[in-house]
C-alpha positions in Angstrom: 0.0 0.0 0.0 2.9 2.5 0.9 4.8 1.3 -2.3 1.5 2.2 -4.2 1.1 5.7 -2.7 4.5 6.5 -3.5 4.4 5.6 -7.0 0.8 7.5 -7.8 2.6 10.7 -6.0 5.4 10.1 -8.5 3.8 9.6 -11.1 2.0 13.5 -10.5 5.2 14.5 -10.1 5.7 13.3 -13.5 3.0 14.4 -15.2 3.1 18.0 -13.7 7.2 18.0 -14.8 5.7 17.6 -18.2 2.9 19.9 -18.5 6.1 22.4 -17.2 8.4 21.6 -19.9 5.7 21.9 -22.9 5.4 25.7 -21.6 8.8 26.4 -20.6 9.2 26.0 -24.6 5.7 27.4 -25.6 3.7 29.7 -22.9 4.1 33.1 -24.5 5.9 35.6 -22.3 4.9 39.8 -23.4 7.9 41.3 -25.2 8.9 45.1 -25.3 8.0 46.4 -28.8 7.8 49.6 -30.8 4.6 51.4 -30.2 2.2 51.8 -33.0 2.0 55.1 -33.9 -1.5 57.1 -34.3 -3.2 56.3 -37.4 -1.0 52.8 -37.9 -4.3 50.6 -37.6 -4.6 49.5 -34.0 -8.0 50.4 -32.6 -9.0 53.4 -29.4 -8.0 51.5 -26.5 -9.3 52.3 -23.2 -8.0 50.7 -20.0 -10.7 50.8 -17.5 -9.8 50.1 -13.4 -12.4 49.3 -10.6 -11.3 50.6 -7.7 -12.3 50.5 -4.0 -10.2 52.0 -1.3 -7.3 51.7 -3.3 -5.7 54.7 -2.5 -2.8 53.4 -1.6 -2.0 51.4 -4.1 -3.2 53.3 -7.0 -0.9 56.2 -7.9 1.6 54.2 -8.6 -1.0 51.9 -11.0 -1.8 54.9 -12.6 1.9 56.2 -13.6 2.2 53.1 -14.9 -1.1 53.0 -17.3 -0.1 57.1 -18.1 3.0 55.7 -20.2 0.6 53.6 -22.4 -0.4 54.4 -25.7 -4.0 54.1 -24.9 -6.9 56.7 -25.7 -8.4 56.9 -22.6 -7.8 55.4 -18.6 -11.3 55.3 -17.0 -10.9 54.8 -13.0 -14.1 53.7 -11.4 -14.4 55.0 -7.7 -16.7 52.3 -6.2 -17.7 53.7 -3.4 -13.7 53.9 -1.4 -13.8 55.1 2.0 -10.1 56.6 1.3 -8.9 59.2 -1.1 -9.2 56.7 -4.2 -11.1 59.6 -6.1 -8.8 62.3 -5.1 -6.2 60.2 -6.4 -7.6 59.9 -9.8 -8.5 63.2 -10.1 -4.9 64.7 -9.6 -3.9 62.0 -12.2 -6.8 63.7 -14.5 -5.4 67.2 -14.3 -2.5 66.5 -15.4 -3.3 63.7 -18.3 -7.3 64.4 -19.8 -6.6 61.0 -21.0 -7.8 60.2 -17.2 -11.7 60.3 -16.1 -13.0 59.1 -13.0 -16.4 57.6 -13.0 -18.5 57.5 -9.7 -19.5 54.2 -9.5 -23.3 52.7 -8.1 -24.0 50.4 -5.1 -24.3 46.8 -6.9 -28.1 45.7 -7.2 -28.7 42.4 -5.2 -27.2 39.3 -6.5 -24.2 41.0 -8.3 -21.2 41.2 -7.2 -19.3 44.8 -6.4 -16.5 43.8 -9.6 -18.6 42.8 -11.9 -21.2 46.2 -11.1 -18.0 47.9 -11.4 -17.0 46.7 -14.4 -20.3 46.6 -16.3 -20.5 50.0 -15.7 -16.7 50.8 -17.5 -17.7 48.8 -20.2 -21.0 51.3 -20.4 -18.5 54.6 -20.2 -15.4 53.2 -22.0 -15.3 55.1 -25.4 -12.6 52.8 -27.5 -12.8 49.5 -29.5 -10.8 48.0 -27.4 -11.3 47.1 -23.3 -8.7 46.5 -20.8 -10.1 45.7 -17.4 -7.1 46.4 -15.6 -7.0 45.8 -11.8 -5.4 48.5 -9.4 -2.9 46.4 -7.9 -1.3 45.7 -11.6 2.1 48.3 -12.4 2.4 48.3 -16.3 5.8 48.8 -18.0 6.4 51.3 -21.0 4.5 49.3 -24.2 2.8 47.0 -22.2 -0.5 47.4 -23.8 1.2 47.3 -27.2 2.2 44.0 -26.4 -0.6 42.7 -25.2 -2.3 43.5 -27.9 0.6 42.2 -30.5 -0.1 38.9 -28.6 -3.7 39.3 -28.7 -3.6 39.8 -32.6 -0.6 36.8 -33.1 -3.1 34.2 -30.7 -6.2 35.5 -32.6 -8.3 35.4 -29.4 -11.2 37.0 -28.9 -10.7 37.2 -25.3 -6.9 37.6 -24.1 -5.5 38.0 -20.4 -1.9 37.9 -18.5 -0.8 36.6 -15.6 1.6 39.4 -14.0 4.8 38.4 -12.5 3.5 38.0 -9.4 5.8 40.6 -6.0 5.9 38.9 -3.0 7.4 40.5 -0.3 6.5 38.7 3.1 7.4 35.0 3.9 3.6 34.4 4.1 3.1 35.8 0.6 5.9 33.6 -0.8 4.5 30.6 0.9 1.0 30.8 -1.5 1.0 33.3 -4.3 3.3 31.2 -6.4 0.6 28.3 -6.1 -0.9 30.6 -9.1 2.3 30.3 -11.6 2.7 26.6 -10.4 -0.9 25.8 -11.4 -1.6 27.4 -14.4 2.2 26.5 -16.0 1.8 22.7 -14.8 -1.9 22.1 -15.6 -2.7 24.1 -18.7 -0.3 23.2 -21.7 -1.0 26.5 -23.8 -1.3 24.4 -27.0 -5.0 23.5 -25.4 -6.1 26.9 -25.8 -6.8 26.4 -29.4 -8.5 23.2 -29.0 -12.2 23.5 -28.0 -10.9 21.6 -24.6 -13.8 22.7 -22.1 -11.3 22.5 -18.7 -8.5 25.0 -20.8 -11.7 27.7 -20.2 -8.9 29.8 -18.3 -8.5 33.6 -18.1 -7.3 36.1 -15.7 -9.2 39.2 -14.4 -6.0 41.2 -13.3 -5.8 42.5 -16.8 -8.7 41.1 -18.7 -8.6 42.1 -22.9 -12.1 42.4 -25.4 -12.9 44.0 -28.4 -15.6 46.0 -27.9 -18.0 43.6 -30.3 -16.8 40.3 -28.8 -17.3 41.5 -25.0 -20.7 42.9 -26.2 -21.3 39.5 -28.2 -20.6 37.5 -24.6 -23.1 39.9 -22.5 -19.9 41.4 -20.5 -19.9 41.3 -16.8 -23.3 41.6 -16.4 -23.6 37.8 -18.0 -21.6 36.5 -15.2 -22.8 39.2 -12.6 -23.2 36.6 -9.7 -20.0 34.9 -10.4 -17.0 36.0 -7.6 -14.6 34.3 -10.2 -15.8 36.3 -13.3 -12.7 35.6 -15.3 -13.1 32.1 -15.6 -17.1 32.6 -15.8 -16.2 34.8 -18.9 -13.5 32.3 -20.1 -16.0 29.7 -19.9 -18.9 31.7 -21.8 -16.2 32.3 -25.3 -15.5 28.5 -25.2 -19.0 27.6 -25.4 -19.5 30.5 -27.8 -16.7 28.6 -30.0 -13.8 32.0 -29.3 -10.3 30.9 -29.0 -8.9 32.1 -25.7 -5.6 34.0 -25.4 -2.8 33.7 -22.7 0.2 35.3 -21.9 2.8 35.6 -18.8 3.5 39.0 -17.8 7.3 39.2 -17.8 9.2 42.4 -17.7 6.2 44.0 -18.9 3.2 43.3 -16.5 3.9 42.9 -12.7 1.3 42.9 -9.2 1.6 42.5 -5.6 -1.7 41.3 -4.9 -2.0 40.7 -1.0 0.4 42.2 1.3 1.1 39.3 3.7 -0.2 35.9 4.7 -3.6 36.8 6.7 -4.5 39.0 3.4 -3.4 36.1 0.6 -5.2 33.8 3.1 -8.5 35.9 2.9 -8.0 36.4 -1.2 -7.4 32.8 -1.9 -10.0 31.7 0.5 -12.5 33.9 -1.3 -12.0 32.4 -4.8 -11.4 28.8 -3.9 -14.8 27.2 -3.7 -15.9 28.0 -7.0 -12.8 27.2 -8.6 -13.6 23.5 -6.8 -17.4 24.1 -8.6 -19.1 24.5 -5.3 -18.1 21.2 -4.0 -16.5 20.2 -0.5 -15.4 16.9 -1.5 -13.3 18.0 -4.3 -11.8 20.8 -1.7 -11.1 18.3 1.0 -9.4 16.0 -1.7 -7.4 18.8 -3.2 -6.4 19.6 0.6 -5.5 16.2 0.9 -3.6 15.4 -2.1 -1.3 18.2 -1.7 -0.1 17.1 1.8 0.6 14.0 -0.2 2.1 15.2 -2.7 4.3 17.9 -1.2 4.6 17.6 2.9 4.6 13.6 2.9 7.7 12.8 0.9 10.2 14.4 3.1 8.2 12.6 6.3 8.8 9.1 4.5 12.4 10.2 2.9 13.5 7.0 4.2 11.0 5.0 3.0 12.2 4.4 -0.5 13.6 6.1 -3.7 10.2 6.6 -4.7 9.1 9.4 -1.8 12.7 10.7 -2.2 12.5 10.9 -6.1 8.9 13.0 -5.4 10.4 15.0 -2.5 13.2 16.3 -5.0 10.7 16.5 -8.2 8.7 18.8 -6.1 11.3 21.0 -5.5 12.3 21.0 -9.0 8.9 22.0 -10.0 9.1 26.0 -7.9 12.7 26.7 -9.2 11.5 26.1 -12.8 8.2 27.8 -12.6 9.8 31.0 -10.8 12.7 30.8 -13.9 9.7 31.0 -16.6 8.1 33.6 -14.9 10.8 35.5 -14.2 10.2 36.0 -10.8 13.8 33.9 -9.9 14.1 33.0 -6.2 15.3 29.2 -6.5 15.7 29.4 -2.8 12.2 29.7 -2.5 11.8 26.1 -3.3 12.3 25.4 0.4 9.4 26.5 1.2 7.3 23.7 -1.1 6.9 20.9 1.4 5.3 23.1 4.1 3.0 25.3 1.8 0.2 23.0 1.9 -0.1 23.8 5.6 -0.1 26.9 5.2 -2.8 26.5 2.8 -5.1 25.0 5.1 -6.7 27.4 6.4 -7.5 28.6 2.6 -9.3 25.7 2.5 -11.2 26.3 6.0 -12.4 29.7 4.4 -13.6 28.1 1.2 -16.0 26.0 3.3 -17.7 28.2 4.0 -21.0 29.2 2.2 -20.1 32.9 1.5 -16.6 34.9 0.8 -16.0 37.9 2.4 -14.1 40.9 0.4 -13.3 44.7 0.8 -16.0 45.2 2.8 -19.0 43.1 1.2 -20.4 39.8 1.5 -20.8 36.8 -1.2 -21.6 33.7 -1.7 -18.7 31.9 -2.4 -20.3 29.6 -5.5 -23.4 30.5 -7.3 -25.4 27.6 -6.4 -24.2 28.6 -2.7 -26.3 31.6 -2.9 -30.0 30.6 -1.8 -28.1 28.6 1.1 -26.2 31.2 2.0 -28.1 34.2 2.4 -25.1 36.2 1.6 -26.4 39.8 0.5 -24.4 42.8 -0.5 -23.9 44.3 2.4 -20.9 45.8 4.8 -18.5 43.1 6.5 -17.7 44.0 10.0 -14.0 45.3 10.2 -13.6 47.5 7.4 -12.0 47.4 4.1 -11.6 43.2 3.6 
């Protein structure tokens, strides 16, 4: 039985060693490249960034999206309790490329990003949409290249994953887990096969023409959905668009949380619908990983098997930080007690509703009439 157990963790080992090597060679990382200059045939771009009580975070979001090429930045203030508006309007006297839109409590059932960003969509003026979150920091030409790779994937809906800043011990301990999924599961050749489970996109910087997000109903299709990016990625599969990927690279970076409690709540949040509502897939997923990652080094001694996995592990984090770009081999010590620190992730995603800058959901939409979760204010603030 032991013997067994070893060789099926092995064996993951193996098969997630593959899935990294196809997109070591073929995941598409953005590239620096001349900007297109007025007239040259790319459409009116506008960037459009939902924002609550993001002062903090978004000035320097906004000198980032001022060095784009883009015809307009819309900021939506959804109802901050900091300076978030003041902050956009200082940006707007100094670039008229810059308007801020006051943004509407979200109607019952929807959720506060998906409000937000239904009503961008309805004051965006270009061809083009980039839902662009305020923790993203966007290089000179970023834009440009996501929409070179947008154009050379032919996608009708494109997103990156940033290179993910992690500062604290806590953050390094679970934000990779995003990298290390998406590069080990989702061969990028699959996004051009109508292959239902490579539905994947990313709603830190989230890419449409203007026809095609109008053609999929926009956010207010998915309006329920606290994971609206794969809710949307979903919706262009079935609609037979091809879905488009990229890594961020130089080009495209975020620090989304700002230590473990805070990547612990932002996790917890999205992880029961990414399970499709179900505890026994979360508990088995919990399971697996302690497995898969913690167990090996216990039974080190055991066999060459466990050893073999222990090391393969490893290997996995120092190649997934390389593609990314993020480095940090050293982190890779770290892999074999990350799903403990995960656990309580998983505590918060069985729970019924998520809890998020200040508002209440439920965690999966068929969690909603069992829930009761309604759109109201979370005791203790912003999260």
């Amino acid at each position: 039985m032991v013997t067994a157990l070893a060789r099926a963790v092995l064996a993951f080992h193996a098969v997630k060693l593959a899935g990294l090597a196809a997109n070591l060679a073929m995941f598409p990382v953005l590239r620096p490249r001349a900007a297109a200059p007025p007239g040259a045939g790319r459409p009116a771009i506008s960037v459009l960034v939902p924002a609550r009580d993001e002062a903090r975070r978004l000035a320097a979001a906004l000198a980032g999206l001022l060095a784009q090429g883009v015809t307009e930045i819309v900021v939506l203030d959804d109802q901050s309790s900091d300076g978030t508006a003041a902050v956009v309007r200082h940006a707007a006297e100094a670039d008229p490329r810059v308007r801020l839109v006051r943004g509407t409590p979200p109607p019952s059932g929807r959720t506060g990003k998906n409000w937000a960003c239904r009503q961008l969509a309805a004051a965006a003026r270009g061809d083009v949409l980039v839902f662009c979150d305020a923790d993203v920091i966007l290089a000179p030409g970023a834009v440009d290249a996501c929409w070179a790779q947008m154009c050379a994937q032919r996608s009708g809906v494109f997103s990156v994953f940033p290179r993910q800043r992690t500062v604290t011990l806590g953050e390094r301990l679970l934000v990779p887990l995003i990298d290390d999924v998406l590069l080990a599961f989702l061969p990028h050749c699959l996004l051009r096969l109508p292959v239902p489970s490579a539905a994947t996109a990313n709603g830190q910087l989230l890419m449409f023409r203007r026809g095609t997000y109008d053609r999929l109903g926009g956010h207010a299709a998915v309006a329920g959905d606290i994971t609206e990016d794969l809710a949307l990625a979903r919706r262009a599969r079935r609609a037979g668009l091809r879905l488009g990927l990229a890594l961020g690279g130089d080009l495209v970076g975020a620090r989304m949380y700002t230590g473990y409690a805070d990547s612990v709540r932002g996790f917890g949040k999205n992880l029961r619908a990414a399970h499709g509502g179900h505890d026994a897939a979360l508990a088995a997923t919990a399971a697996w990983h302690l497995l898969a990652y913690t167990l090996p080094w216990l039974a080190w001694r055991r066999g060459r098997a466990w050893r073999a996995a222990a090391v393969l592990g490893l290997a996995q984090r120092v190649l997934v930080n390389a593609k990314t770009g993020r480095g940090a081999p050293g982190e890779a010590a770290l892999v074999p007690v990350t799903p403990l620190a995960a656990l309580p992730v998983y505590a918060l995603a069985f729970r019924r509703s998520a809890r998020w800058k200040g508002r209440s959901y439920p965690a999966h939409p068929a969690d909603r009439s069992r829930s009761g979760a309604v759109h109201g204010p979370v005791p203790g603030g912003r999260r």
